[in-house]
N, C-alpha and C positions, 0 to 999 in steps of 0.2 A: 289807889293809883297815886305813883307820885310821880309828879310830871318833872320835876327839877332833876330825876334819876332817870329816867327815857331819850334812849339815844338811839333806838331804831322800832320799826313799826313789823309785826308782820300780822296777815290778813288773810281770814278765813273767804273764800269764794262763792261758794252756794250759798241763796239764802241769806249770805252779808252782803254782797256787792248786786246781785241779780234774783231774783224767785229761780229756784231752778225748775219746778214740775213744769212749767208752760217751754222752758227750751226741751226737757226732754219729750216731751207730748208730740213737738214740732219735729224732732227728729226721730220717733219711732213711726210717726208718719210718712216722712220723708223714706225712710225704710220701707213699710208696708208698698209705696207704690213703687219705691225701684223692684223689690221683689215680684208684684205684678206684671213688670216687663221683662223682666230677667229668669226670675225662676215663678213661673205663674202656680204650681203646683204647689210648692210651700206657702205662696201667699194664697191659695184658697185652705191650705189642711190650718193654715194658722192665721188668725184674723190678728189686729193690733193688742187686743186682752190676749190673747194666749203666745205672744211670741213676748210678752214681759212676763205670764206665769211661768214660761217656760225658764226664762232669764234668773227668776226667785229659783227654779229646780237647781240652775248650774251652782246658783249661792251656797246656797244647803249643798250639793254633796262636792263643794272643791272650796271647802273653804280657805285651804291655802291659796285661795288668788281674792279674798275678799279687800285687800289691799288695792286689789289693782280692774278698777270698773270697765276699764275695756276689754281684758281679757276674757273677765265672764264675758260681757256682751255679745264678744267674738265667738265664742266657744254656745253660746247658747243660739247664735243663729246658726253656726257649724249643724247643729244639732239638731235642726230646722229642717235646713237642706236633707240633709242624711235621714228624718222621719218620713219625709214627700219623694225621695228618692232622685231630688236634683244633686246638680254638680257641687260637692262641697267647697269644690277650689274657688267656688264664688264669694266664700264666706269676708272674704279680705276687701275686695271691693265692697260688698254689703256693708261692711260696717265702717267703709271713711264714708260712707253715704249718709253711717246716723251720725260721724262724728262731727262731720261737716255740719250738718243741721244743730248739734248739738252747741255748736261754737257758737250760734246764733245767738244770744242772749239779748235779754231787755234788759237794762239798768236799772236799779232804783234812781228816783227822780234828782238825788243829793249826790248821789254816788261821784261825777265826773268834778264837778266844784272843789266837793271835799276831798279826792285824792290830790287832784292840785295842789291845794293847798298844802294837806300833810305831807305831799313830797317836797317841797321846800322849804320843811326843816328838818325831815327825818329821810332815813332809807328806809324806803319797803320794799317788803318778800311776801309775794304771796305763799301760802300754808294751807295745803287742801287735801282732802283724802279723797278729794272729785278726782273727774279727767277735764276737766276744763283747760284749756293753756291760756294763757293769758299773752303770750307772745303775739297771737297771732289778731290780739284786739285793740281799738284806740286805746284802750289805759294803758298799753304797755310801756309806754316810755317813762312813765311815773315805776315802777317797781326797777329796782334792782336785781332783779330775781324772782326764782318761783322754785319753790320744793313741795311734789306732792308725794302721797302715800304709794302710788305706782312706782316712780321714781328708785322713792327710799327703803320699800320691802316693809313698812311698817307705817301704820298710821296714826292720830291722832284719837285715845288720849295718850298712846303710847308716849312717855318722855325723851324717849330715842329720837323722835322726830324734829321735838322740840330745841332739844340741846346743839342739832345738827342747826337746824335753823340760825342758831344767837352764834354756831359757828359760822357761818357762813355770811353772816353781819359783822364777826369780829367784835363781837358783846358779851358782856355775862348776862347770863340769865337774867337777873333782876333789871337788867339795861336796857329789856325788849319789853314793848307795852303787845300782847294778843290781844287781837279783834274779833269777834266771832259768834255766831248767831247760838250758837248750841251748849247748852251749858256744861253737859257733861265732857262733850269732846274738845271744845274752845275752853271752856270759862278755869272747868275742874282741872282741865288735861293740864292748860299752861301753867295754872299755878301750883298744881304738884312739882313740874317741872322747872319752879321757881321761877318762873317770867312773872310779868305784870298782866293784870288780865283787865279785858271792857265789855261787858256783856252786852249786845248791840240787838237790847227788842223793840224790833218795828212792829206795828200796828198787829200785824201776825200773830204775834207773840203773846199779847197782852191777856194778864193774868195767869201766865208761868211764873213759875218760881223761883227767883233768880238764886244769888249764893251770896250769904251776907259778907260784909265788909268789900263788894264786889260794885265798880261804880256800873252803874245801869245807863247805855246811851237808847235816843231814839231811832238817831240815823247819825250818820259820820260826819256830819255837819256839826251836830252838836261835839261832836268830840272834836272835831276841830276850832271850834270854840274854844274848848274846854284845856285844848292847848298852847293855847293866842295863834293859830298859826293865821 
């Protein structure tokens, strides 16, 4: 990392800024009982285990939408309806029901300090191959933006994604430092794509194997640190 050549930030979402499986847990819940009042019959042929294996079936056989996590979502509760023999037109309601819950997120405990910070010296974009939005949460006024893999028809370690990104900062590659909990889609992705990259293992993480020459943070605090900010 060279911090004297970083002129913008962008930031992986799942798992870097929040755990995801406890918001998604929440909102296939939240699912499960709107379906008990809405379509009572899908939600007895499918309990909360079999309306995510069902979710992995739509993965496997559409993998062209594996870019884009709500349309499987969508299409795999469509799928739902139509095995219980409820109204599928409810599949669109059903799912701002999980999306709404899904938005719910817990922070890690650094997370709100250290965007602060990093926002007042850098621009940040968040970079996710989730469907999280970030618009619609307190951090958003710290990002400058958000490009996810829905969006862009391609994801991360795709370098399509990336290069759009440092577009969209008005940076060369090497001008953007990536953030991100995943080695292969964060750490490898960006810097094939010639960005700067920060591998960010929290406690989670500990004893993965990160990618040498690659700086290793704990949590965003210390990379804020790490950049006087």
């Amino acid at each position: 990392m060279n911090p004297q050549r970083i002129r913008a930030l962008t930031l992986d979402l799942d798992d870097t800024l929040w755990p995801v499986w406890p918001a998604i847990q929440r909102a296939e819940f939240a699912l499960h009982a709107w379906l008990q009042t809405h379509a009572p019959a899908t939600a007895q042929r499918f309990d909360i285990a079999g309306l995510r294996a069902l979710r992995d079936q739509v993965t496997l056989e559409q993998p062209q939408w594996r870019h884009d996590l709500s349309a499987l979502r969508r299409e795999s509760v469509r799928m739902a309806l139509a095995a219980a023999d409820d109204d599928q037109r409810l599949a669109e309601a059903a799912f701002e029901v999980f999306f709404a819950a899904r938005q719910r997120v817990d922070f890690y405990p650094d997370v709100l300090d250290a965007l602060r910070r990093l926002a007042r010296a850098y621009p940040l974009l968040a970079l996710s191959n989730g469907n999280a939005d970030v618009s619609g949460m307190v951090l958003a006024p710290w990002f400058r933006g958000s490009l996810s893999a829905r969006e862009f028809g391609v994801g991360k370690p795709d370098p399509r994604i990336f290069a759009e990104a440092c577009r969209r900062l008005n940076c060369a590659p090497d001008e953007v430092l990536h953030v991100g909990d995943d080695v292969e889609l964060d750490v490898q992705g960006a810097r094939a794509a010639g960005l700067q990259a920060v591998w960010l293992c929290r406690a989670e993480a500990d004893g993965a194997a990160g990618v040498e020459g690659v700086a290793t943070m704990c949590d965003l605090l210390a990379l804020a640190d790490r950049l006087g900010c």
